[in-house]
SEKOL-971328 format. One record per residue (C-alpha): z, y, x; residue in one letter. Coordinates in steps of 0.05 Angstrom, whole numbers, padded with zeros to 5 digits, always signed. Example, Ala and Ser with C-alpha at 12.3 -4.5 7.8 and 13.67 -1.06 7.14 Angstrom:
// SEKOL-971328
+00156-00090+00246A
+00143-00021+00273S
// end
This chain:
// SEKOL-971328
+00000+00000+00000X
-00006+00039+00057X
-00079+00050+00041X
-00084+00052-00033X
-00050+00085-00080X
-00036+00013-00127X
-00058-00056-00131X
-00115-00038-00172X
-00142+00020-00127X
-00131-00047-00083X
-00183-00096-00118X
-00235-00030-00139X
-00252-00017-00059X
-00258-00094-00050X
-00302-00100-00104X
-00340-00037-00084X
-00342-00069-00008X
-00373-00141-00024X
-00421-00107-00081X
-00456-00078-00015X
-00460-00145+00009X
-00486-00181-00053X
-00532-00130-00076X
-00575-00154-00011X
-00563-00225-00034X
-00572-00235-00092X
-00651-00197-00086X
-00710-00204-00131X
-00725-00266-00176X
-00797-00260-00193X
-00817-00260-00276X
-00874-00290-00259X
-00915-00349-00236X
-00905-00427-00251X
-00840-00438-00275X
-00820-00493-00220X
-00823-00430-00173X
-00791-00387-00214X
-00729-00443-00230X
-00727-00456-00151X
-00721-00372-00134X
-00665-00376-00193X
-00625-00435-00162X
-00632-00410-00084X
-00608-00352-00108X
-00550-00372-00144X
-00543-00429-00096X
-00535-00376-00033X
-00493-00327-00073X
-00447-00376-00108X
-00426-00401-00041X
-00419-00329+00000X
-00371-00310-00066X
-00327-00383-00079X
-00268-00356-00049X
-00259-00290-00070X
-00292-00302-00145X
-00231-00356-00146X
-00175-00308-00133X
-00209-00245-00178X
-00220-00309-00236X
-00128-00314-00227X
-00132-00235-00223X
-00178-00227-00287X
-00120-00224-00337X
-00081-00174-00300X
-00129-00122-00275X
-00175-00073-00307X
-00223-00062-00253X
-00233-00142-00236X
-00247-00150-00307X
-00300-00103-00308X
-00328-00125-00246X
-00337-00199-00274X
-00359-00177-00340X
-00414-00143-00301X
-00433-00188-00255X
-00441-00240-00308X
-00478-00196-00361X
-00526-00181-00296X
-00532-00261-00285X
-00545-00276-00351X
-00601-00217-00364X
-00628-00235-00294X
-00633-00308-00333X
-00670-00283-00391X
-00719-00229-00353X
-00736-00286-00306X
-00749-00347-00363X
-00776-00291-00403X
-00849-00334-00425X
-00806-00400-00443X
-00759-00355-00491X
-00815-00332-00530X
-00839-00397-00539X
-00780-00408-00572X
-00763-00395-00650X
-00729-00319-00646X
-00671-00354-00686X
-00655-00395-00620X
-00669-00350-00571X
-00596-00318-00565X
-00567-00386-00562X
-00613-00407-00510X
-00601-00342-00482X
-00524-00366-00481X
-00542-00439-00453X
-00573-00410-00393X
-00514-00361-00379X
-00465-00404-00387X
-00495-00466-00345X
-00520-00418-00295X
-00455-00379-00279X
-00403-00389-00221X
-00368-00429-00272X
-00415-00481-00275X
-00434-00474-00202X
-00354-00487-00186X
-00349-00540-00230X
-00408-00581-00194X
-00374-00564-00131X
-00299-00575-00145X
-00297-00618-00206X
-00357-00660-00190X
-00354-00664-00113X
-00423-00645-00100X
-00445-00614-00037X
-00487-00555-00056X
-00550-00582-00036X
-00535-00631-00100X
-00507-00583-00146X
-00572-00546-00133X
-00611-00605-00153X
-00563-00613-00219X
-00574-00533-00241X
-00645-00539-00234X
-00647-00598-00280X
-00605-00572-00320X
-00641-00504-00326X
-00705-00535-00332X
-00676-00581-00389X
-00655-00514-00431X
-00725-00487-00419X
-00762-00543-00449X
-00791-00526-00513X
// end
């Protein structure tokens, strides 16, 4: 405390810090071209950001409840994840009936968040060569039409 003012002026400049760091990261995931290129672009990218972020995503996750400015910086992060999901599978959605699309909107969030990606890793014991292997099937399952 000899730096910041509280424990949440605290987690705000860490956040601020590695959000320098994963903004070069997490780059551009092409909209377009076959969809096997665009589904491995998605899962290298989560792959290599999931991994640089374990450690710290799993203390902010036991910080969530308690602090404003973690909370906000997850909420983000996943909102940007899960409209990075939907700009990028953009063709497949419309494919779909517009009645599904906000659901399969949801499926893709939710199975291609740090969630999931921890889950493969912890829960499962994959190494994250096979995790990788088990979102992209997964993804490309949700896509079919």
């Amino acid at each position: 405390f000899q730096h910041y003012a509280d424990r949440e002026a605290l987690f705000a400049a860490v956040t601020a810090h590695r959000e320098v760091h994963l903004a070069t990261l997490l780059g551009e995931v092409p909209a377009d071209g076959p969809l096997e290129e665009r589904l491995t672009a998605v899962v290298e990218q989560r792959a290599r950001v999931f991994e640089w972020i374990a450690p710290v995503r799993r203390a902010a996750l036991l910080m969530e409840p308690f602090s404003e400015s973690i909370q906000a910086a997850l909420s983000g992060f996943r909102a940007l994840k899960r409209d990075e999901l939907a700009r990028v599978f953009a063709e497949e959605l419309a494919a779909l009936p517009e009645a599904e699309r906000a659901s399969r909107v949801g499926a893709l969030g939710a199975a291609g968040s740090f969630s999931s990606w921890d889950a493969l890793r912890t829960q499962q014991g994959l190494d994250a060569d096979a995790a990788a292997a088990a979102l992209r099937c997964t993804l490309r399952g949700l896509l079919s039409v």
